[in-house]
PDB file of N, H, CA, C and O in Angstrom:
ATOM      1  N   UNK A   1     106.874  79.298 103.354  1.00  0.00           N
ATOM      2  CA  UNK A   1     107.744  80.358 102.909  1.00  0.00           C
ATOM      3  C   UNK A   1     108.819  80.566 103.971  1.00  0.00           C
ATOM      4  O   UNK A   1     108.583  80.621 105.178  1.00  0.00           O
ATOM      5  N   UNK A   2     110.047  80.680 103.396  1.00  0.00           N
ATOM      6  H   UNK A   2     110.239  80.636 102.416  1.00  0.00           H
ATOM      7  CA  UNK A   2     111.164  80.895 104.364  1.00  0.00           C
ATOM      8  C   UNK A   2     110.547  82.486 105.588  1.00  0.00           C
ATOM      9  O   UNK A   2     109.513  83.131 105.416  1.00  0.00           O
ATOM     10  N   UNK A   3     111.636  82.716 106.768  1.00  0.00           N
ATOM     11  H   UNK A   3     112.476  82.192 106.907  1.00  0.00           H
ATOM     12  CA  UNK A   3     111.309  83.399 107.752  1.00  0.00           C
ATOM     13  C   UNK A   3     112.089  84.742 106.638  1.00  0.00           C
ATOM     14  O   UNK A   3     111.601  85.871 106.689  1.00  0.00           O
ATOM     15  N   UNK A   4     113.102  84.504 105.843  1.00  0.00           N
ATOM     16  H   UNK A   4     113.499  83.587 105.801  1.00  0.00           H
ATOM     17  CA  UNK A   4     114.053  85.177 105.427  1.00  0.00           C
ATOM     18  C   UNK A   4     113.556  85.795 103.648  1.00  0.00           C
ATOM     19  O   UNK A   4     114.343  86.500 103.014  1.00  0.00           O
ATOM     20  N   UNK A   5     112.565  85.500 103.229  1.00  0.00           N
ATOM     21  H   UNK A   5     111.926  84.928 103.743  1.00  0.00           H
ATOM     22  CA  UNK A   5     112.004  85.265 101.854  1.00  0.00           C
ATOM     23  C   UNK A   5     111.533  87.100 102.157  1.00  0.00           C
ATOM     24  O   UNK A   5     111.056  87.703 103.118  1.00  0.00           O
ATOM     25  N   UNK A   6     111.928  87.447 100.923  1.00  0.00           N
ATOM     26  H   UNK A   6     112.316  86.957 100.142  1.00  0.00           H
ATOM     27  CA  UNK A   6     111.408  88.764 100.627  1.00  0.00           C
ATOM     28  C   UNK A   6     110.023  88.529 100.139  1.00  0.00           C
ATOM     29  O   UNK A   6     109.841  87.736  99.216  1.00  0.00           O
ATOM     30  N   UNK A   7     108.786  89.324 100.839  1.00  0.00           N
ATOM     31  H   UNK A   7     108.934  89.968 101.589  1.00  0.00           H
ATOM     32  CA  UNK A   7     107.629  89.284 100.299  1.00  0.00           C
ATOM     33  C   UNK A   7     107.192  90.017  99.298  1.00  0.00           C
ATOM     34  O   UNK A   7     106.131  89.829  98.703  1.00  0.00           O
ATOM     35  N   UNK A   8     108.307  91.212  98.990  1.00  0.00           N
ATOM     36  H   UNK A   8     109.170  91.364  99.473  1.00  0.00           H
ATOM     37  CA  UNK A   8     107.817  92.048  97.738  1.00  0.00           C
ATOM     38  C   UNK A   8     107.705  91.089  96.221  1.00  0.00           C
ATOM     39  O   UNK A   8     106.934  91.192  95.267  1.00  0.00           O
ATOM     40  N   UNK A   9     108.836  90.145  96.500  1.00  0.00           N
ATOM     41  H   UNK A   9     109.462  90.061  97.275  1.00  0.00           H
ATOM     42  CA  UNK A   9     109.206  89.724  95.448  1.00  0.00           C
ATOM     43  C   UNK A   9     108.042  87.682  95.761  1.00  0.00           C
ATOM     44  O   UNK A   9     107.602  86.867  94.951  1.00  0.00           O
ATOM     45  N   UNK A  10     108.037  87.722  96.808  1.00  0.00           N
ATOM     46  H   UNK A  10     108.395  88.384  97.465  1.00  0.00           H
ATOM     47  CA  UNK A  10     107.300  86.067  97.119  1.00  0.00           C
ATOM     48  C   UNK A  10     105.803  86.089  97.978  1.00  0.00           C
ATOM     49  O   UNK A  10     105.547  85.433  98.987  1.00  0.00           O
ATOM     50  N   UNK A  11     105.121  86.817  97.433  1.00  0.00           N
ATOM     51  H   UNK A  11     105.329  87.350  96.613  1.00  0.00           H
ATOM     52  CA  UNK A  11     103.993  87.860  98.151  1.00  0.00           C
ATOM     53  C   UNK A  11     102.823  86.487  98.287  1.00  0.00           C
ATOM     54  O   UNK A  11     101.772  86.917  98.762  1.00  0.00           O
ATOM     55  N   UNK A  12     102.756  84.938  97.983  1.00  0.00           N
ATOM     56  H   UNK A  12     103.610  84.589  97.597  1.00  0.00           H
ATOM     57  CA  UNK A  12     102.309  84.154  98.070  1.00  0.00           C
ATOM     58  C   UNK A  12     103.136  83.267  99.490  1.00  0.00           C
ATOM     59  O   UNK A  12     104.331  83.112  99.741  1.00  0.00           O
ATOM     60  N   UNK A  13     102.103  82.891 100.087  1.00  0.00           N
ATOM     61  H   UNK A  13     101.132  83.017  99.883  1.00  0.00           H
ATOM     62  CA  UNK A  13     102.431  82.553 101.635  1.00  0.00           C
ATOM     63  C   UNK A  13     102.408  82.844 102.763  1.00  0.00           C
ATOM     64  O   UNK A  13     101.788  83.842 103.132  1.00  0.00           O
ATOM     65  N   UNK A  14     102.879  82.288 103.363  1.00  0.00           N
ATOM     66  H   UNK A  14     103.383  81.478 103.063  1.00  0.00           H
ATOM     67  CA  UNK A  14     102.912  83.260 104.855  1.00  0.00           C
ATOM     68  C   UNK A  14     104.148  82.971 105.619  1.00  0.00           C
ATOM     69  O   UNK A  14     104.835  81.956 105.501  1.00  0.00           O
ATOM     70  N   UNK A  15     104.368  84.027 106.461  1.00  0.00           N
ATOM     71  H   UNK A  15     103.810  84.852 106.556  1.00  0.00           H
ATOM     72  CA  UNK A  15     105.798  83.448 107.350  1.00  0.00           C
ATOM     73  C   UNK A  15     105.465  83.058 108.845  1.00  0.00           C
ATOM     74  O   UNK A  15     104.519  83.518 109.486  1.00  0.00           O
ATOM     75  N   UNK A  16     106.360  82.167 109.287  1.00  0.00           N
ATOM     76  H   UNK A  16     107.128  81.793 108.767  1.00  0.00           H
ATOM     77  CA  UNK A  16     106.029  81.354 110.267  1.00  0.00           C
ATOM     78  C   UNK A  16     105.382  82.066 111.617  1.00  0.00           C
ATOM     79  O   UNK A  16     104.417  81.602 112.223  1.00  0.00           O
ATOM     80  N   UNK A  17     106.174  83.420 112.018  1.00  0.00           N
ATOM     81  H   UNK A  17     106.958  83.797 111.525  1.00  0.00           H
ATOM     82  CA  UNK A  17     105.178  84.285 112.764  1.00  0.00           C
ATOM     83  C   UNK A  17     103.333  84.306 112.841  1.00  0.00           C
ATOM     84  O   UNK A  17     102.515  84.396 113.756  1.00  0.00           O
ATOM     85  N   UNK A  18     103.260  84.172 111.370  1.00  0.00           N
ATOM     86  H   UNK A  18     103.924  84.098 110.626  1.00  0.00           H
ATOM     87  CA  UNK A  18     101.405  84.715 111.222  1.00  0.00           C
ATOM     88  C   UNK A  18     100.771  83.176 111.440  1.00  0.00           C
ATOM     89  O   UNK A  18      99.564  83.179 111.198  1.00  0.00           O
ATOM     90  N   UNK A  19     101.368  81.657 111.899  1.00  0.00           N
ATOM     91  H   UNK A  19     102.349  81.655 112.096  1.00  0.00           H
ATOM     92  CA  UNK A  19     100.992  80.997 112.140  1.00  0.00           C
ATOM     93  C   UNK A  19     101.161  80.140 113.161  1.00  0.00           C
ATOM     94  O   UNK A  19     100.601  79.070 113.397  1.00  0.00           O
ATOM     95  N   UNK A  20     102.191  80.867 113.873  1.00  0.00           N
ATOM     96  H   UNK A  20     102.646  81.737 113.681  1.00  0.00           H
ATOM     97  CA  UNK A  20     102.530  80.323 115.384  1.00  0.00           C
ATOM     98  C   UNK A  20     102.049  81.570 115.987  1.00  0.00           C
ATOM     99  O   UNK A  20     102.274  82.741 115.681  1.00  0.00           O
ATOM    100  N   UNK A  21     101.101  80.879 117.221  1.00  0.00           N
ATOM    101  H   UNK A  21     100.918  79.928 117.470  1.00  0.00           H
ATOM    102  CA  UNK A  21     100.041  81.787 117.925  1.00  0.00           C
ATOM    103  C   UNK A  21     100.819  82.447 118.472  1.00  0.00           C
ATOM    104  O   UNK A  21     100.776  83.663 118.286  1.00  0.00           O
ATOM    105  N   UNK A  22     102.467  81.495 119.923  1.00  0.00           N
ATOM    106  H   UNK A  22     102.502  80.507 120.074  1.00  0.00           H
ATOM    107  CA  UNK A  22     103.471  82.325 120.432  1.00  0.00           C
ATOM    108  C   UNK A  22     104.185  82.922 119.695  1.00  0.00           C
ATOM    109  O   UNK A  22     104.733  83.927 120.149  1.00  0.00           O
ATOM    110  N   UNK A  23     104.409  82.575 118.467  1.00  0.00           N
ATOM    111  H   UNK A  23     103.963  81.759 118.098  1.00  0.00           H
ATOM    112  CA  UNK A  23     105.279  84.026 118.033  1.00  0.00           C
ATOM    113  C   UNK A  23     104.663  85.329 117.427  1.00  0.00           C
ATOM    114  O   UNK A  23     105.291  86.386 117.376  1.00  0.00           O
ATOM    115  N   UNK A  24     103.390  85.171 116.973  1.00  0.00           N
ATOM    116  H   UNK A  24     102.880  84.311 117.014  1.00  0.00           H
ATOM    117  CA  UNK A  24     102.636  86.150 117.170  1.00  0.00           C
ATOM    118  C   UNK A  24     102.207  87.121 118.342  1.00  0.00           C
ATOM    119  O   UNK A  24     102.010  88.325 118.176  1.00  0.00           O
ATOM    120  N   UNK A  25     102.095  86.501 119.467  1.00  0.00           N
ATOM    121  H   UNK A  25     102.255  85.523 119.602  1.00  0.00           H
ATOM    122  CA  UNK A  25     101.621  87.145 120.765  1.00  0.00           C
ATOM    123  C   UNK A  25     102.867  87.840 120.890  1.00  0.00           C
ATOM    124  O   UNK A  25     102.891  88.994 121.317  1.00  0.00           O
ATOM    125  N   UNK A  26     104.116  87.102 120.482  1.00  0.00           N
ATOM    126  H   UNK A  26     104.097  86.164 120.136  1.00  0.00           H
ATOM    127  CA  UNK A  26     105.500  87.867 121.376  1.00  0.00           C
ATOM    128  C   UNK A  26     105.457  89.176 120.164  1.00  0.00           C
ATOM    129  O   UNK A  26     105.854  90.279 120.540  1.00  0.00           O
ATOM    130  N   UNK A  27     104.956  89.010 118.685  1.00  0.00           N
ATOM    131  H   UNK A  27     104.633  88.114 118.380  1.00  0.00           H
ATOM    132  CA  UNK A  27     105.485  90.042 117.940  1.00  0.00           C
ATOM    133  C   UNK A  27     104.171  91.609 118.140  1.00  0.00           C
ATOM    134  O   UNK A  27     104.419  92.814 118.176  1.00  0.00           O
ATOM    135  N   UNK A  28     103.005  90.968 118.220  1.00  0.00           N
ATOM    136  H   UNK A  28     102.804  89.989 118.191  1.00  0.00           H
ATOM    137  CA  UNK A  28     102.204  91.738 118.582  1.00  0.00           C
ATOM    138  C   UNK A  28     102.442  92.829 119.883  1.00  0.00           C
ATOM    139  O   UNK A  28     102.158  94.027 119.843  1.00  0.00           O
ATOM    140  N   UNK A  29     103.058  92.077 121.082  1.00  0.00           N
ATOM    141  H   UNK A  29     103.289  91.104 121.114  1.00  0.00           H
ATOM    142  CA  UNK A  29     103.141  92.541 122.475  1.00  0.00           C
ATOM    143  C   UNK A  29     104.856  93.422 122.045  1.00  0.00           C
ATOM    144  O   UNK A  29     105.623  93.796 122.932  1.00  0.00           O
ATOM    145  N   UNK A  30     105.049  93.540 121.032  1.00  0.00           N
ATOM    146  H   UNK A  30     104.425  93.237 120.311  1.00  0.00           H
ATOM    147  CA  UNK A  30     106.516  94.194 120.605  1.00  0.00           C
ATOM    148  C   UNK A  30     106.204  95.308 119.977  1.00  0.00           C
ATOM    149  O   UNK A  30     106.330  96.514 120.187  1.00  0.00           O
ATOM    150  N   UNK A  31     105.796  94.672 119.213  1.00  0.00           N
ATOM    151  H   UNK A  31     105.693  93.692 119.042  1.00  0.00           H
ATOM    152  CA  UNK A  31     104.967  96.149 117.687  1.00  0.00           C
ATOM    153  C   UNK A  31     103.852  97.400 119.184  1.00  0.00           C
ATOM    154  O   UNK A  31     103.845  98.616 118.993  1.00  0.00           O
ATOM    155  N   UNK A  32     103.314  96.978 120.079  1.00  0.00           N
ATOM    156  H   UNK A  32     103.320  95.990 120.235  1.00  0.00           H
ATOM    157  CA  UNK A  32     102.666  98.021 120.987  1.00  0.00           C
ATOM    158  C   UNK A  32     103.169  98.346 121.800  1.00  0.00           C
ATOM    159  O   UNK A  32     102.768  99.366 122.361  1.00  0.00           O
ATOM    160  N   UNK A  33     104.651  97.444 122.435  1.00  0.00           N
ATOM    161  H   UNK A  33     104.977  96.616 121.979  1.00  0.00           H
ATOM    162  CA  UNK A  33     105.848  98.443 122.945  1.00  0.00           C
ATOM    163  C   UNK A  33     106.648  99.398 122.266  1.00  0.00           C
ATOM    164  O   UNK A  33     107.386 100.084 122.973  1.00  0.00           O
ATOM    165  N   UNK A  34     106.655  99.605 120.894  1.00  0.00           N
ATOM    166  H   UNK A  34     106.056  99.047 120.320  1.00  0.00           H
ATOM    167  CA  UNK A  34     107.394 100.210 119.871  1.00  0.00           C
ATOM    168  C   UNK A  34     106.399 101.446 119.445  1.00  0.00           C
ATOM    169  O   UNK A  34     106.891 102.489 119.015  1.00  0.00           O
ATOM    170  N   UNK A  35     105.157 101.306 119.564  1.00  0.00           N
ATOM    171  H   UNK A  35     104.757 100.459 119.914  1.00  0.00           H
ATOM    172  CA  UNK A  35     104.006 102.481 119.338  1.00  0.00           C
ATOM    173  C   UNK A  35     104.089 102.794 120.753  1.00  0.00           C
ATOM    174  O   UNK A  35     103.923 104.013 120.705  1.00  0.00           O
ATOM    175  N   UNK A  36     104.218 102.543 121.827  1.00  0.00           N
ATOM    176  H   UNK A  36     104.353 101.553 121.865  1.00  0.00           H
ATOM    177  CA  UNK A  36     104.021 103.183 123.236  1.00  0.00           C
ATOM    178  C   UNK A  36     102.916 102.902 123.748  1.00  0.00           C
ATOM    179  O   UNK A  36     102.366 103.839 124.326  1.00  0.00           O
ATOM    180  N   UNK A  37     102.170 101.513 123.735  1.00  0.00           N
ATOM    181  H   UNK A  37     102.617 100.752 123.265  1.00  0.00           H
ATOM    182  CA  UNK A  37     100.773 101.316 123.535  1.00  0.00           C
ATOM    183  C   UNK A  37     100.888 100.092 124.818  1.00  0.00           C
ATOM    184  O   UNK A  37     101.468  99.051 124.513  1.00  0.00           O
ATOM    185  N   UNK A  38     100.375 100.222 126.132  1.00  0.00           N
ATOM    186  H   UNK A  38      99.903 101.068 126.380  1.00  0.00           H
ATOM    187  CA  UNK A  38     100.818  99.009 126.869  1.00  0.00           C
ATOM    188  C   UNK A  38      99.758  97.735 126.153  1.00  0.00           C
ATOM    189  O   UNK A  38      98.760  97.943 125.463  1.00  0.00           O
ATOM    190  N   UNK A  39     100.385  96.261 126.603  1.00  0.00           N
ATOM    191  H   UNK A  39     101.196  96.092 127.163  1.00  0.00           H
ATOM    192  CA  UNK A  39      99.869  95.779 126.472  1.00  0.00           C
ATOM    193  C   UNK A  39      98.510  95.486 127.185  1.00  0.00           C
ATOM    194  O   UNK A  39      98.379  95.833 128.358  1.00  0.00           O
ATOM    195  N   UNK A  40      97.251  94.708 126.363  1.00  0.00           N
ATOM    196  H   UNK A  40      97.357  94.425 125.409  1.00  0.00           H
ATOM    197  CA  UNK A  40      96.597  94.101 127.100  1.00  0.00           C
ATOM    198  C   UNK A  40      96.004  93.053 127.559  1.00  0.00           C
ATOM    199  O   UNK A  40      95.342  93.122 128.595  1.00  0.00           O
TER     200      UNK A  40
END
């Protein structure tokens, strides 16, 4: 599934984040700077 694909409408798949471990770690360690949550 594209990075750019609306999931409301393409709710089959996944985007490249939920399967690259580093871009997960970088989005995870973002989403708990954005809650105020340090990392750990």
């Amino acid at each position: 599934m594209p990075n750019d694909a609306d999931l409301f409408k393409n709710s089959d798949g996944v985007k490249q984040w939920a399967i690259e471990p580093d871009i997960a770690q970088k989005l995870w360690t973002l989403s708990l700077e954005l809650i105020g949550q340090p990392a750990a």
